[in-house]
Every structure is written in structure tokens, then in C-alpha cells.
C-alpha positions as CSV (number, residue, x, y, z in Angstrom):
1,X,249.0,41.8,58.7
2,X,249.3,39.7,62.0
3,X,252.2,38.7,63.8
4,X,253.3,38.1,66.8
5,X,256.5,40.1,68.1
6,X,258.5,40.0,71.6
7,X,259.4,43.3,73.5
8,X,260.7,42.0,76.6
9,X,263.3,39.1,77.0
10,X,262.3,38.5,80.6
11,X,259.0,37.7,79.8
12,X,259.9,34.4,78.0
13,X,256.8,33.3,75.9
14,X,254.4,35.1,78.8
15,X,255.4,38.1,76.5
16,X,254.6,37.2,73.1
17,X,251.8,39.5,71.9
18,X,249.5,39.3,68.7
19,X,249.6,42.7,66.8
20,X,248.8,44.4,63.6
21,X,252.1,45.4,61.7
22,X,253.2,46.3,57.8
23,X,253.4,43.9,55.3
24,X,256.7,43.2,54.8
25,X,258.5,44.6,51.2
26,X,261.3,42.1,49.3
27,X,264.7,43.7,49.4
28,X,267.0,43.0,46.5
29,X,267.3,39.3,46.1
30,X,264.4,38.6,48.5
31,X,260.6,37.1,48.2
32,X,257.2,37.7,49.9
33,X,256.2,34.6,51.4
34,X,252.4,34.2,52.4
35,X,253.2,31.7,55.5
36,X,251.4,28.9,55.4
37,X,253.0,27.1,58.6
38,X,255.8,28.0,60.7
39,X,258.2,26.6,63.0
40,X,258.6,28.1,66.8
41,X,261.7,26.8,68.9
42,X,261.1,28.5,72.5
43,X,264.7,29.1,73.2
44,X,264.8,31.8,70.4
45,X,263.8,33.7,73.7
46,X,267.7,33.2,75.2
47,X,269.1,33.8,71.4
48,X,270.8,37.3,70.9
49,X,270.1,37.7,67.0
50,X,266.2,37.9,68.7
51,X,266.9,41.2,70.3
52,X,269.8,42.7,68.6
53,X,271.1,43.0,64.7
54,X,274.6,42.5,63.7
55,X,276.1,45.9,65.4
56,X,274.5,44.6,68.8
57,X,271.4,47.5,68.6
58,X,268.5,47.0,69.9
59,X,265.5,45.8,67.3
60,X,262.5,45.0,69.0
61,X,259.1,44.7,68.4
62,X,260.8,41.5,66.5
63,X,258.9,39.0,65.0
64,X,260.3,35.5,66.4
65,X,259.9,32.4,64.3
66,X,262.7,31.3,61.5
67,X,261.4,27.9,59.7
68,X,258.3,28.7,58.0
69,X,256.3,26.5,54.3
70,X,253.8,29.1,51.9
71,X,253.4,30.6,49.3
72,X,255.4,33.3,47.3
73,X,253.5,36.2,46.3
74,X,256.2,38.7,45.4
75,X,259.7,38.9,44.3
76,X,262.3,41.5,44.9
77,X,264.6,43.2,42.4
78,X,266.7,40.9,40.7
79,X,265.4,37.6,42.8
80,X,265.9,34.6,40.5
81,X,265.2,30.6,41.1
82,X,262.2,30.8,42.4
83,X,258.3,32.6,41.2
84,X,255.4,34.0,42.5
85,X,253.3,31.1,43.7
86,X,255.7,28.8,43.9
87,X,255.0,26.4,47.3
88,X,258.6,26.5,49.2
89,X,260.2,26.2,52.6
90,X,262.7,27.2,54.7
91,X,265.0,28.7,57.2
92,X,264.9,33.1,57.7
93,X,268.1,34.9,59.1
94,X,268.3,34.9,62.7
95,X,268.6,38.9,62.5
96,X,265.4,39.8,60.6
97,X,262.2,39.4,61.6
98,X,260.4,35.4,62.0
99,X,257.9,33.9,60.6
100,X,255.1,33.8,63.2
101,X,253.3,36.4,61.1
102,X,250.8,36.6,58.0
103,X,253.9,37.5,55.3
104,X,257.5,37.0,55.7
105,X,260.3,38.8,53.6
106,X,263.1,36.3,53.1
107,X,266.2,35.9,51.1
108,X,265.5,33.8,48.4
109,X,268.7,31.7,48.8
110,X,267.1,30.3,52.5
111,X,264.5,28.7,50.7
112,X,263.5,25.5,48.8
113,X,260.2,24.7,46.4
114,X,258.2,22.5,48.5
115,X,257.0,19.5,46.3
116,X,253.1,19.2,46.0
117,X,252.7,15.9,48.4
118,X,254.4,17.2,51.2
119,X,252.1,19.4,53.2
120,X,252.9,23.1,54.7
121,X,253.0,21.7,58.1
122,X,255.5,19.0,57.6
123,X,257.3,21.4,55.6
124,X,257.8,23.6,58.6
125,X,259.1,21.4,60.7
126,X,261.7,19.8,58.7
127,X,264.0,23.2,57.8
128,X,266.5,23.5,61.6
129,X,266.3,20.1,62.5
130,X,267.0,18.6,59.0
131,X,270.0,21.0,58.6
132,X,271.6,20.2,61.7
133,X,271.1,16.1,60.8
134,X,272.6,17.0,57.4
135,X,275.2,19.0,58.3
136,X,276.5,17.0,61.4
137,X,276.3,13.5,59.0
138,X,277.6,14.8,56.2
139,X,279.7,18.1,56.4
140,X,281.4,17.6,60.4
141,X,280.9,13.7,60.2
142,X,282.1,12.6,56.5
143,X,279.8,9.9,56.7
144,X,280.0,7.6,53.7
145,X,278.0,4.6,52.1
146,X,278.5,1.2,54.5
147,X,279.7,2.9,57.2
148,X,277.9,2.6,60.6
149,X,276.0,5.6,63.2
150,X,275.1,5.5,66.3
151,X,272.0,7.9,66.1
152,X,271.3,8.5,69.8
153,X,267.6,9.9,70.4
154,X,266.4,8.0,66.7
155,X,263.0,9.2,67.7
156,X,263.3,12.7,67.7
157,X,263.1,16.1,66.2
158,X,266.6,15.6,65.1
159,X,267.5,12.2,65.9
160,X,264.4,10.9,63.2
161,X,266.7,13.0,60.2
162,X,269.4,11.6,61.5
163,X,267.8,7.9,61.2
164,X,266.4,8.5,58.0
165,X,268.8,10.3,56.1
166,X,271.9,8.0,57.1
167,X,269.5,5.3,55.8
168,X,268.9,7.5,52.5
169,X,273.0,7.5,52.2
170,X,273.8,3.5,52.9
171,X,274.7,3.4,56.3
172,X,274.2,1.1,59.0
173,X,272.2,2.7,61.7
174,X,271.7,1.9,65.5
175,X,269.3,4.0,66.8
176,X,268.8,4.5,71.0
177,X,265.8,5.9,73.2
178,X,263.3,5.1,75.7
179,X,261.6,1.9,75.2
180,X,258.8,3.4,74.0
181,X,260.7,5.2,71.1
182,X,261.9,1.5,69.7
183,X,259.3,1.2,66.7
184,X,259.2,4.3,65.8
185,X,263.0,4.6,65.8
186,X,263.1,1.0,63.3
187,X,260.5,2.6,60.9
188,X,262.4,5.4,60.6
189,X,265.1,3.2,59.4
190,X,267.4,2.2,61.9
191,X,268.5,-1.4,62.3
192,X,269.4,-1.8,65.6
193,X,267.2,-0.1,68.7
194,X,269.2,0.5,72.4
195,X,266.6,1.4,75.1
196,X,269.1,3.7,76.9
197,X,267.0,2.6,80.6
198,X,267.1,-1.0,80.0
199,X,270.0,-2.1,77.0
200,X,273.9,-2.4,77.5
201,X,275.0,0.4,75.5
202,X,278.1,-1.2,74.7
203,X,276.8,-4.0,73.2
204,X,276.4,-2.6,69.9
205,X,280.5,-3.1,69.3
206,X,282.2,-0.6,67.4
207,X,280.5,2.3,65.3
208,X,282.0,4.6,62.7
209,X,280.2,7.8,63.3
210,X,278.0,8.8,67.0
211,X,275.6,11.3,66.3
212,X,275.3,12.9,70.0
213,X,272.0,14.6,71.6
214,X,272.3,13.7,75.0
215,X,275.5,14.5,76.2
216,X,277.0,13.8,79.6
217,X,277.6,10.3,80.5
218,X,275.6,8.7,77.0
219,X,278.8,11.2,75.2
220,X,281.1,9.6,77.3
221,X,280.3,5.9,77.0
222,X,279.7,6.8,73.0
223,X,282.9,8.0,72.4
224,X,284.7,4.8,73.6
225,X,282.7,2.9,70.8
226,X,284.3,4.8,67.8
227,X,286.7,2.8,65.6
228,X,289.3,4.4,65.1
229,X,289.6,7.2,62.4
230,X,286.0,7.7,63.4
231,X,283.8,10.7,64.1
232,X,281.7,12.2,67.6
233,X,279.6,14.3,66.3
234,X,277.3,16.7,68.7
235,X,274.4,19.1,69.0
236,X,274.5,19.5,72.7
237,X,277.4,22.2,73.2
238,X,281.2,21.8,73.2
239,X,282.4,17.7,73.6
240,X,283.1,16.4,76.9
241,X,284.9,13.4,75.6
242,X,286.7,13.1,72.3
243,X,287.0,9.2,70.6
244,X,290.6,8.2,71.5
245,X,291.6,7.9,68.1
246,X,289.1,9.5,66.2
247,X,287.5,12.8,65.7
248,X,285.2,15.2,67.0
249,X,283.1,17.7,65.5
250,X,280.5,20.0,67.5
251,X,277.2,21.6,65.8
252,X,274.0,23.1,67.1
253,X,270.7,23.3,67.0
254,X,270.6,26.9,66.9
255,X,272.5,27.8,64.5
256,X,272.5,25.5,61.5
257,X,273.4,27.1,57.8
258,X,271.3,26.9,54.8
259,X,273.5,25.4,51.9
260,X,273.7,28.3,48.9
């Protein structure tokens, strides 16, 4: 098959070569997946789990790539849930080789079926930044039905599944942005729009939950808007400012986990 495989972490993305390599073979509770479309995220590069397994060896030629929509075409030994030809998507382990090749062997526990009206190229994007809006909403922020988020970047990778799916669950969202990000921000669902540039940030009052993506001052400011028993949650490293009487939960981008 194809892929594309890294040597040299110097080399950044200059070093990304197209070569011929093995199919892969499904291990015991894995699948075969034809790839359809796959998700790239160009800081992989920096990432460790790139260049080194578990016990810190070296493993390159490796295969970059983790969010990936196909096809199944084989099952390992006692792989259950899912069958060959099934559409799915999903997130592969950060240790094993990526899904910027023909075939990709994945455990079948990092993947989903991929309904029929949602196309393979959607379905790649949505697997890391969907699971880091899930995960910092629901399992680090708490968030519940009628409560209110301040979604900061509402028009982006992750920002957009933060929008939407605190919409899905009944909250109130604000989202914020450039000017230009303000329509696409209130079709994704958010109420409110704050052009960062132009808007008085504290205007919007008080907010149960801040869903950080900027950091710096934006992180500071936000964190003076949680009510109290409120949550900042953030993607963009360890907090710099912590609600003063609420809580604060940090996540990342990099690393999100697939639910079992």
C-alpha cells in the first residue's frame, strides 16, 4: 500500500515522504480499515508517541495521521461490534502507526459506524476535535441543561463542537471571534456573538462554564465572569487564572481519550 511516514523530526513536514509499505494485519481485537479520509494535525511532528512507543524506543519509518473515516475490510481474532464493510470513524493510538496511508490497523474500541449521510471527509475531521469539546463540556466541565458557556473561538475546529454540542445538551451559549466569525458562530448555535477586536467582553454578565482556546489575557478576563461554583475549562496548556470561586479543569488537544 501507500503511506506516508516521517524519519526525521527536524524535518517538520519538509520530511514527510510517500512510500510503498505492508498492508497492515488486525491484531487481537483490531480491524483493517480501507481509509477513506484522514485527519493530519501538523504538530504530531513535536509529539513523542510519533517517534517513540511506550518504552521510549525508537520506531520510525512511522506513519503520522490518527483521525481517519473508511471502510472495514478485515477483523482480527475475537474483534466484536463492528463488521467487514461497515463505514466507521475514528481516533488511532498515538503509538501505532497513522492513518495517512491506504489501510490502517486500529483497535476496534477507537472507532464508531459512520452513519450513511455523513460523508468520509466530514467524518475525519470530527474524531480529536469533537472529543476534546466533549470531554471538556461534559467530563472536566459538568455542564448541565440551562446552564450557560462562554465558547471562546465558536468558529472553530473546536470551538464549532463546542457551540453545537452545548446547544444539543440545553445550554445557553455565548460564542466570541473575529467579526467575521459572527454568523457562522450563531448558525452553529450560539445565542450571543463577542467580536473579541471590537465587543466589551464583560458585557455578557455572568457565565456558568468558559470553554478556553485562547489563553493569556481572553483566560484572564474569562475567569472573572464565572458564577460562582462554576467551571474554566481549557485546551491551551496549564490555567493562568483560576475563577475565584469556581473551578478549573485543563484538557488538550493532543491528547483527547476515546470513550470505551
Amino acid at each position: 500500500m501507500k503511506a506516508i511516514v516521517v524519519t526525521d523530526q527536524a524535518a517538520g513536514t519538509a520530511g514527510m515522504k510517500l512510500v510503498e509499505r505492508p498492508e497492515p494485519q488486525a491484531a487481537i481485537n483490531d480491524v483493517v480499515v480501507q481509509v477513506h479520509a484522514s485527519g493530519f494535525v501538523p504538530t504530531e511532528l513535536t509529539w513523542p508517541p510519533t517517534w517513540t512507543d511506550r518504552l521510549d524506543r525508537d520506531r520510525t519509518p512511522s506513519i503520522p495521521g490518527h483521525e481517519l473515516a473508511g471502510v472495514v475490510t478485515a477483523l482480527g481474532y475475537g474483534t466484536t461490534g463492528l463488521s467487514v464493510g461497515q463505514r466507521v470513524f475514528g481516533l488511532a493510538d498515538w503509538y501505532r502507526d497513522g492513518t495517512l496511508a491506504e489501510y490502517v490497523a486500529i483497535e476496534a474500541r477507537n472507532l464508531a459506524p459512520l452513519p450513511g449521510d455523513v460523508n468520509f471527509t466530514v467524518g475525519a475531521s470530527l474524531p480529536i476535535s469533537g472529543l476534546t469539546a466533549w470531554q471538556g463540556l461534559f467530563q472536566h466541565g459538568r455542564l448541565q441543561a440551562g446552564q450557560s458557556v462562554l465558547a471562546h473561538g465558536a468558529a472553530g475546529a473546536v470551538g464549532s463542537m463546542v457551540t453545537q454540542l452545548a446547544r444539543e445538551a440545553g445550554a445557553y451559549v455565548i460564542g466570541t471571534g473575529r467579526a467575521a466569525d459572527r454568523q457562522k458562530a450563531l448558525d452553529f448555535g450560539a445565542k450571543e456573538f463577542v467580536d473579541l477586536e471590537n465587543d466589551a467582553l464583560e458585557g455578557v454578565g455572568g457565565v456558568d462554564l468558559v470553554f478556553d482556546v485562547i489563553g493569556g489575557d481572553i483566560q484572564k478576563r474569562s475567569a472573572g465572569l464565572i458564577r460562582a461554583g462554576g467551571t474554566l475549562v481549557t485546551i491551551v496548556g496549564p490555567a493562568e487564572a483560576r475563577p475565584a470561586d469556581g473551578h478549573q479543569r485543563s484538557t488538550s488537544l493532543s491528547s483527547p481519550i476515546v470513550p470505551n
